[in-house]
DONURO-788339 format. One record per residue (C-alpha): chain; residue number from 1; residue in three letters; x, z negated, y negated. Coordinates in Angstrom, 3 decimals, decimal comma. Layout:
+----+-----+-----+----------+----------+----------+
: ch :   i :  aa :     east :       up :    north :
+----+-----+-----+----------+----------+----------+
:  A : NUM : ALA :        X :        Z :        Y :
...
+----+-----+-----+----------+----------+----------+
***
This chain:
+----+-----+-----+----------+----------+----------+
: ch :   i :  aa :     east :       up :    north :
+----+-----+-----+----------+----------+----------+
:  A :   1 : UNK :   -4,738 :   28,145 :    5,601 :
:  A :   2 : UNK :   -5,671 :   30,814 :    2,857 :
:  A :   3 : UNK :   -3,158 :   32,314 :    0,768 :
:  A :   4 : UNK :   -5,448 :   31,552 :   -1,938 :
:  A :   5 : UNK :   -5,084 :   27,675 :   -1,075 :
:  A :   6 : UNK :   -1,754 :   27,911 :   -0,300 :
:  A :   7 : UNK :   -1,393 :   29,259 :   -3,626 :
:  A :   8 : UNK :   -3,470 :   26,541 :   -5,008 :
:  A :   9 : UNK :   -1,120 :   23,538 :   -3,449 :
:  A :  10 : UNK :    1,346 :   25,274 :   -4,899 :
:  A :  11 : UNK :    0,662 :   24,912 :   -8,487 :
:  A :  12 : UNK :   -0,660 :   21,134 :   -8,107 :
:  A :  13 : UNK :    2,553 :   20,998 :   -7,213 :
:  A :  14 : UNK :    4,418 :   22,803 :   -9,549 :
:  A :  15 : UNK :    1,728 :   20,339 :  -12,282 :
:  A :  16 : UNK :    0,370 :   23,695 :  -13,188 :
:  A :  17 : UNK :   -3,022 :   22,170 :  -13,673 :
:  A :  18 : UNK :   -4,638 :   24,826 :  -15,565 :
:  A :  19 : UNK :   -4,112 :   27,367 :  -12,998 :
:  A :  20 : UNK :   -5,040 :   24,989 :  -10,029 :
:  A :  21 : UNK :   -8,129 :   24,628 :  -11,536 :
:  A :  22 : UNK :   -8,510 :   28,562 :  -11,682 :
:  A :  23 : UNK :   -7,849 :   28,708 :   -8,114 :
:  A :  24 : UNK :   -9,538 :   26,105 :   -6,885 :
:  A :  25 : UNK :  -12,646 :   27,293 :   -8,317 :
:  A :  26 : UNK :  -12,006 :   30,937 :   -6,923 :
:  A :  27 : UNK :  -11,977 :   28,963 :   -3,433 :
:  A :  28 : UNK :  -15,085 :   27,169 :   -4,077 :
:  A :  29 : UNK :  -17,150 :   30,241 :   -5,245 :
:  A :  30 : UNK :  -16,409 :   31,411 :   -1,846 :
:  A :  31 : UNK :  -16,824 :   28,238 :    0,064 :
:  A :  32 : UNK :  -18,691 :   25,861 :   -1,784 :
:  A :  33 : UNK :  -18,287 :   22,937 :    0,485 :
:  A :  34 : UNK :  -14,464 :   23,234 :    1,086 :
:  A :  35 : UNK :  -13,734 :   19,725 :    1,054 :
:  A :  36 : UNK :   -9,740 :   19,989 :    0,265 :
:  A :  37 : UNK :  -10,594 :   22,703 :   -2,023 :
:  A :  38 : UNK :  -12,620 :   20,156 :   -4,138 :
:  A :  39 : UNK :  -10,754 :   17,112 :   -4,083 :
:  A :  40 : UNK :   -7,847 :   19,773 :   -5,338 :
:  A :  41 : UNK :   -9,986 :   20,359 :   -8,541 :
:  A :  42 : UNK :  -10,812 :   16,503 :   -8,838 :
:  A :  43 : UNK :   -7,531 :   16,022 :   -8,649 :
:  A :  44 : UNK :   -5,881 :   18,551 :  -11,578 :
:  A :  45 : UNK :   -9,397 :   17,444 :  -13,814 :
:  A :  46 : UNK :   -8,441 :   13,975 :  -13,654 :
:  A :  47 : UNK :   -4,503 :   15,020 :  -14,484 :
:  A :  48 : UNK :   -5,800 :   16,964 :  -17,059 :
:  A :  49 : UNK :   -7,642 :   14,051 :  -18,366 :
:  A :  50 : UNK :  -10,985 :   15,978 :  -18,058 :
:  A :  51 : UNK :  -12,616 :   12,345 :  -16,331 :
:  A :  52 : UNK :  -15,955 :   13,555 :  -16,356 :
:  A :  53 : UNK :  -15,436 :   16,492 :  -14,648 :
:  A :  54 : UNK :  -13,330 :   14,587 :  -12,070 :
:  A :  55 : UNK :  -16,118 :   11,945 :  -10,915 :
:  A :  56 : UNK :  -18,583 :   14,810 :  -10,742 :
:  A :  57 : UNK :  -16,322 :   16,525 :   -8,109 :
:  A :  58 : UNK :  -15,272 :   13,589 :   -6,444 :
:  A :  59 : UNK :  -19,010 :   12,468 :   -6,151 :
:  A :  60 : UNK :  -19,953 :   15,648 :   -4,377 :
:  A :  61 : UNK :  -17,361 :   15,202 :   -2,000 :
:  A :  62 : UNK :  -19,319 :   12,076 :   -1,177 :
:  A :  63 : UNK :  -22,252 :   14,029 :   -1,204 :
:  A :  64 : UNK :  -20,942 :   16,528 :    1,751 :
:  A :  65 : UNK :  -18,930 :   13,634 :    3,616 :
:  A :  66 : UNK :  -19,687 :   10,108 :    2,372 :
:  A :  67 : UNK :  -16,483 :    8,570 :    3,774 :
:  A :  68 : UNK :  -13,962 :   11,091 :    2,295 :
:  A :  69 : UNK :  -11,317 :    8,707 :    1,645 :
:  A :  70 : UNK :   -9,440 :   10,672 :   -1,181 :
:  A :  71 : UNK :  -13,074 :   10,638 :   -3,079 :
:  A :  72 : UNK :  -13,712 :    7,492 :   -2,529 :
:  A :  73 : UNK :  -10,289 :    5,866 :   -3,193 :
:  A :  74 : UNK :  -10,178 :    7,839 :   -6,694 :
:  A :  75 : UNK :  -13,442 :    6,599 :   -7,847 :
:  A :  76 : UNK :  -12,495 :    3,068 :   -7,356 :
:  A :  77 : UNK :   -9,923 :    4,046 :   -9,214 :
:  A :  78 : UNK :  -11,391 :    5,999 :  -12,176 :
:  A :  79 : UNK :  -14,012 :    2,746 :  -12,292 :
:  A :  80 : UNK :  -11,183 :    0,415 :  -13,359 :
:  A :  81 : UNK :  -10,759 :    2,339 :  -16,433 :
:  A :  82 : UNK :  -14,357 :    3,213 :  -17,220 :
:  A :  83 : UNK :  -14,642 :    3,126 :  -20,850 :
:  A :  84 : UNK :  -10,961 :    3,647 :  -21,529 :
:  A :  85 : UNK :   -9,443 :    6,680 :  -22,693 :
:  A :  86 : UNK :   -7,156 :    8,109 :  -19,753 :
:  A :  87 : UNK :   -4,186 :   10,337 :  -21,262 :
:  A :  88 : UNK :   -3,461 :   13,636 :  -19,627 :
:  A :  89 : UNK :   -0,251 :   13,875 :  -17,754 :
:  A :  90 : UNK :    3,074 :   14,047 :  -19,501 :
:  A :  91 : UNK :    5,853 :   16,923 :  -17,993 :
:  A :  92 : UNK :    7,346 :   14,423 :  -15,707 :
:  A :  93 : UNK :    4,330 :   13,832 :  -13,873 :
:  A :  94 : UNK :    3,497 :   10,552 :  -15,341 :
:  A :  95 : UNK :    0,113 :    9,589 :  -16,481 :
:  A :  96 : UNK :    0,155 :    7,932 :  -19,864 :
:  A :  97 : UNK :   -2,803 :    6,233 :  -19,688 :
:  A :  98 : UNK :   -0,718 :    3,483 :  -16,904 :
:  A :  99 : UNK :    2,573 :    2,961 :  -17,910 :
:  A : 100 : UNK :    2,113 :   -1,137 :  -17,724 :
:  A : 101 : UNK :    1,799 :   -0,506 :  -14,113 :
:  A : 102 : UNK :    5,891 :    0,136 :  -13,527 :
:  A : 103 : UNK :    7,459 :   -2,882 :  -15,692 :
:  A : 104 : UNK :   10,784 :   -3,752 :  -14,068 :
:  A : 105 : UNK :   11,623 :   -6,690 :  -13,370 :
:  A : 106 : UNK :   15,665 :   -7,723 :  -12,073 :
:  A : 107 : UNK :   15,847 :   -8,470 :   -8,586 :
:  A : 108 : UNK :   11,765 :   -7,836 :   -7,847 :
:  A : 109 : UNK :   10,971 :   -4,461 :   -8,542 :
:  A : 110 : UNK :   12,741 :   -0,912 :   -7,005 :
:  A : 111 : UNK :   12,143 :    2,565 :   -7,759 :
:  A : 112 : UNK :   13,272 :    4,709 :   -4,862 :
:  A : 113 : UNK :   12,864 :    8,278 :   -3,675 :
:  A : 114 : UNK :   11,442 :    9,047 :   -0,440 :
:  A : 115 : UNK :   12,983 :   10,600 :    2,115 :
:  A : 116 : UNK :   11,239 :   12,494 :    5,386 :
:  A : 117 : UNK :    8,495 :   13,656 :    2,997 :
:  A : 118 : UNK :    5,439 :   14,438 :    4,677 :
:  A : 119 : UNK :    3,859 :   18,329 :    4,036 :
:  A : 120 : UNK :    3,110 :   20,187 :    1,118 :
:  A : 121 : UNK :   -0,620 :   19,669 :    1,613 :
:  A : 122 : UNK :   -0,290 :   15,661 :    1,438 :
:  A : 123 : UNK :    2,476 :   15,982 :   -1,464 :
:  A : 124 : UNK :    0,077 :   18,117 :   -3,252 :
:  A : 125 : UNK :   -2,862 :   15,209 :   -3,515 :
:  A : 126 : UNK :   -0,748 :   12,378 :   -4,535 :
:  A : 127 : UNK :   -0,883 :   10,768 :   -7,847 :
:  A : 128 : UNK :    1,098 :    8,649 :   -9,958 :
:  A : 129 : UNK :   -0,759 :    4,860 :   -9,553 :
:  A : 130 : UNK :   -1,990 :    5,499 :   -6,507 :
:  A : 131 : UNK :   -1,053 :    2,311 :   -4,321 :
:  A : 132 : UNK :    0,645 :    3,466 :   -0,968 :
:  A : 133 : UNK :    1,835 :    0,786 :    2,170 :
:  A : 134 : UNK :    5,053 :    0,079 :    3,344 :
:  A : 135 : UNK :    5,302 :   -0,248 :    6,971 :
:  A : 136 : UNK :    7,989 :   -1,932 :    9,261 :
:  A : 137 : UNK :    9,264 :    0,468 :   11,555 :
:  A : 138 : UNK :   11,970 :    0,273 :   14,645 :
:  A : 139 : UNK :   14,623 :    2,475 :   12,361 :
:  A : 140 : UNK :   13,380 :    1,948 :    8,374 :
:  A : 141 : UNK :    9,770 :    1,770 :    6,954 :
:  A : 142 : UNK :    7,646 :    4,432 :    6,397 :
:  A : 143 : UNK :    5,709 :    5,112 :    3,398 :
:  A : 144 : UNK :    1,752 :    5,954 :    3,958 :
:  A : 145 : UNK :   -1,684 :    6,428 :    1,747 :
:  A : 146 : UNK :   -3,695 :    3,419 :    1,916 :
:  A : 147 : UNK :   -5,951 :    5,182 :    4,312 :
:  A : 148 : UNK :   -2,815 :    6,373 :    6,844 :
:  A : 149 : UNK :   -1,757 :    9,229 :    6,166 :
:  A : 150 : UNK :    2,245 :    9,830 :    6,585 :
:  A : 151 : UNK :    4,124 :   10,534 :    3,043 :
:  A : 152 : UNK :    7,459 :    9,954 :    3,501 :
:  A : 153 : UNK :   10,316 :    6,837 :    4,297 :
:  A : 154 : UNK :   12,371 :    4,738 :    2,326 :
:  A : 155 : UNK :   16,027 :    5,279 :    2,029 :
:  A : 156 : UNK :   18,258 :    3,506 :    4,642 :
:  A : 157 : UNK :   19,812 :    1,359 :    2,029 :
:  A : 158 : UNK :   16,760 :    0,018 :    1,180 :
:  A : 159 : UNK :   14,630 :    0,179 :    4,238 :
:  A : 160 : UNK :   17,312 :   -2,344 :    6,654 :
:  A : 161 : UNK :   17,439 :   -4,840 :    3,698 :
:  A : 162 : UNK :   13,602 :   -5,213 :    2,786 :
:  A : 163 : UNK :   12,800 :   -4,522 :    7,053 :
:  A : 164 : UNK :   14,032 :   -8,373 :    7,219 :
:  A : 165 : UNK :   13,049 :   -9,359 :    3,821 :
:  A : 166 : UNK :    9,103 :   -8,471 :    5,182 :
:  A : 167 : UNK :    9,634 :   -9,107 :    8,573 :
:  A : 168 : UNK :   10,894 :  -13,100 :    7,142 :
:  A : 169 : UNK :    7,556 :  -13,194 :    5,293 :
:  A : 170 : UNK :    8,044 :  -11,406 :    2,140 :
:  A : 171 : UNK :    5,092 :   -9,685 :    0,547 :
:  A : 172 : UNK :    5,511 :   -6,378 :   -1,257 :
:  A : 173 : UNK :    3,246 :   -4,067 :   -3,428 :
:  A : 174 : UNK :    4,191 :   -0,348 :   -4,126 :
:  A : 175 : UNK :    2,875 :    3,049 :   -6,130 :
:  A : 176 : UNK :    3,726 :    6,217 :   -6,586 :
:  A : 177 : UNK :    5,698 :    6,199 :   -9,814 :
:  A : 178 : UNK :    6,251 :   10,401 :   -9,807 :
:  A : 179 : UNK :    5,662 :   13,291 :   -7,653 :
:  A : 180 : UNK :    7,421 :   16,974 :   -7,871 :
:  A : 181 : UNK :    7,331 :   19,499 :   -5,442 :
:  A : 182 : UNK :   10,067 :   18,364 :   -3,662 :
:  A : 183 : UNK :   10,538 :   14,318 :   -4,341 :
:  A : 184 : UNK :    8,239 :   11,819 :   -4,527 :
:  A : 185 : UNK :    9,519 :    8,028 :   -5,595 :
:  A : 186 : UNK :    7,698 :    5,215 :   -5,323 :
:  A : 187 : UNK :    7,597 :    1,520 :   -7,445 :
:  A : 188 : UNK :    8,259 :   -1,528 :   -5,807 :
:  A : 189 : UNK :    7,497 :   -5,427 :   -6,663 :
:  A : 190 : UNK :    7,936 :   -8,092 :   -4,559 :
:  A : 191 : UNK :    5,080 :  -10,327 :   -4,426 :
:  A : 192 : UNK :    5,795 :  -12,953 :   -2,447 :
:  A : 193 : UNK :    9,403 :  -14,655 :   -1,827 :
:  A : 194 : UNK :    9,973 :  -16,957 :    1,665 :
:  A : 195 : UNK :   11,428 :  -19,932 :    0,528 :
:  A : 196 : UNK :   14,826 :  -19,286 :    2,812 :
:  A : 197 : UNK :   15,435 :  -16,188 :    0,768 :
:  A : 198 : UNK :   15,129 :  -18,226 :   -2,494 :
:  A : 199 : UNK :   18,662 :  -17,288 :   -3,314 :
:  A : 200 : UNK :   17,932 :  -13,462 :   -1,989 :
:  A : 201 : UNK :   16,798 :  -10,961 :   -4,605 :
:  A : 202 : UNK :   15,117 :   -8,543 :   -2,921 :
:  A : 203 : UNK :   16,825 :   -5,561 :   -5,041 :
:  A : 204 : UNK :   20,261 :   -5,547 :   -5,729 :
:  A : 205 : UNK :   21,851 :   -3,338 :   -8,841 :
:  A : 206 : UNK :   24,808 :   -1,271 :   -8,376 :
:  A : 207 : UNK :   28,130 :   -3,518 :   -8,094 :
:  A : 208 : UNK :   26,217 :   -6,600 :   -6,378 :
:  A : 209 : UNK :   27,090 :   -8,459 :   -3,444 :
:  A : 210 : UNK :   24,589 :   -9,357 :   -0,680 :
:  A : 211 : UNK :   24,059 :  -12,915 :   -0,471 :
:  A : 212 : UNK :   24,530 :  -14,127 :    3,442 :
:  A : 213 : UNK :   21,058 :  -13,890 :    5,331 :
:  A : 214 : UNK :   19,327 :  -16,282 :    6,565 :
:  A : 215 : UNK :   18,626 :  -14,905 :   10,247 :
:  A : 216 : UNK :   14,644 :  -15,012 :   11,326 :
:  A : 217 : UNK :   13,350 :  -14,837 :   14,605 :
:  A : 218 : UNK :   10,850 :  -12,082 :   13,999 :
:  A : 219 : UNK :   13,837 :  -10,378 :   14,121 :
:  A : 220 : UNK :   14,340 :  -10,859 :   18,410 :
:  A : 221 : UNK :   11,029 :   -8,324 :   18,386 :
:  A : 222 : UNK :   11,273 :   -5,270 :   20,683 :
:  A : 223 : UNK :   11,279 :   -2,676 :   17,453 :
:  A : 224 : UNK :   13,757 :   -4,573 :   15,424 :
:  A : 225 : UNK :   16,171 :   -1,834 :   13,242 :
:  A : 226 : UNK :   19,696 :   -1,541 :   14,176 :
:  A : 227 : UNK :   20,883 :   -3,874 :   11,654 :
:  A : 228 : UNK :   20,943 :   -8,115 :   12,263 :
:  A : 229 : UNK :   22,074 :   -8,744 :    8,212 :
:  A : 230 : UNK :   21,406 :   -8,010 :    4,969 :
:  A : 231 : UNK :   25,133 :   -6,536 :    4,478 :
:  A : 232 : UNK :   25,356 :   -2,870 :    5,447 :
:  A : 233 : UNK :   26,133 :   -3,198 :    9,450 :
:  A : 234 : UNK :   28,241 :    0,062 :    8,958 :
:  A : 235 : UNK :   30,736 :   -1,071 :    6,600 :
:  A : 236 : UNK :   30,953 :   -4,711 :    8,227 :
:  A : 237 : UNK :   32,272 :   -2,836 :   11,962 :
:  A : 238 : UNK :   34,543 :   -0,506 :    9,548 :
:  A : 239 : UNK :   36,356 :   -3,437 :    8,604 :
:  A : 240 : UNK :   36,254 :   -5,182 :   11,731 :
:  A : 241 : UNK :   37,411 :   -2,703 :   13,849 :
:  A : 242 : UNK :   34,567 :   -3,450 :   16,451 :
:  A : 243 : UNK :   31,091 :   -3,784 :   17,146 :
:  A : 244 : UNK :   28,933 :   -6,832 :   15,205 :
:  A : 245 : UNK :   29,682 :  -10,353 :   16,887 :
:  A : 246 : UNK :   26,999 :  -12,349 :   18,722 :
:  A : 247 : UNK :   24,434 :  -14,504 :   16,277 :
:  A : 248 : UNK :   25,961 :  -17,477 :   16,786 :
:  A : 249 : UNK :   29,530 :  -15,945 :   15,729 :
:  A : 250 : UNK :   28,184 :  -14,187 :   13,249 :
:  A : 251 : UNK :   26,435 :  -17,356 :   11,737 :
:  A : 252 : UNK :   29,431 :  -19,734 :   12,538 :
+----+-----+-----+----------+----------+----------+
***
């Protein structure tokens, strides 16, 4: 990688638009077909609430390669709101023009920070709305782009409890509420609540007790997590003094 580009991630990152778009450009006179180069300068037009500019960048990255998925996942996007003014971003990173995206809701919606973030180069691309997929993993879920690429993990506390949650059938939704240089959270809704968790929020504020769990069998699959329960395993064996009892013991 360039310094030049390096340089250019490096202010998307920092949200200093105006000078990504100065470097980006410098990139582009040299290499007019740099693909990452140009979805850069889509990117900081579209933060910068210069839309026009943004689908004529984006559509040339179709021109070069006409299944770019960054070009063509923003353009689906930027259609939805064809017609509508589209704010520039604020300091924090969030665009203006969706805050009815992220309304809270007790015991259905979670904003968490991501941990294991994936490098600079993806950080640097990400945008607040942008819909991202969590995925059930053997030790937590990991957080990707719709179209697979690795951006970070959810936080243990969160990732053992909503593991079983979606593993029992829940359905989830989730967008990336803010990005920095160095965090990146995401907003979380549950969709979709299995009747045997009717009595299970999904999220839990500070000072709440876990309700008991309802044990499924998707559960007994090879890459199940360490954890059996909704209750934190960890402090259960602290107080126990041993390891976690059998199911039926446990259940009993």
């Amino acid at each position: 990688m360039s310094n030049l580009a390096q340089a250019a991630i490096s202010e998307t990152l920092k949200r200093n638009f105006d000078k990504a778009i100065e470097l980006n450009r410098a990139i582009l006179k040299e290499t007019p077909h740099d693909i990452e180069a140009l979805n850069r300068l889509a990117f900081a037009y579209l933060e910068t609430g210069r839309i026009k500019e943004a689908r004529q960048i984006y559509n040339k990255v179709l021109s070069i390669n006409k299944f770019n998925p960054i070009a063509i996942k923003n353009l689906k996007r930027l259609s939805l709101f064809a017609g509508r003014k589209v704010s520039p971003s604020t300091n924090n990173g969030q665009s203006t023009g969706f805050q009815g995206l992220f309304v809270e809701e007790v015991g259905k919606t979670k904003i968490a920070a991501l941990i294991h973030l994936a490098e600079a180069k993806i950080i640097s691309m990400l945008q607040p709305t942008n819909q991202v997929l969590l995925l059930p993993r053997r030790r937590g879920i990991t957080v990707t782009a719709v179209e697979g690429a690795y951006i970070g993990a959810l936080p243990d506390d969160i990732a053992k409890r909503l593991y079983v949650l979606i593993k029992g059938g829940n359905k989830y939704e989730a967008y990336i509420k803010s990005v920095d240089k160095n965090s990146v959270s995401i907003f979380i809704r549950e969709l979709h609540r299995q009747p045997k968790f009717k009595n299970q929020p999904s999220f839990l504020g500070r000072g709440s007790t876990y309700y008991p769990f309802v044990r499924d069998e998707a559960l007994a699959e090879e890459d199940k997590p360490e954890v059996s329960r909704l209750e934190d395993s960890d402090e259960e064996e602290e107080l126990k003094g041993g390891p976690e009892p059998a199911p039926e013991e446990a259940e009993s």
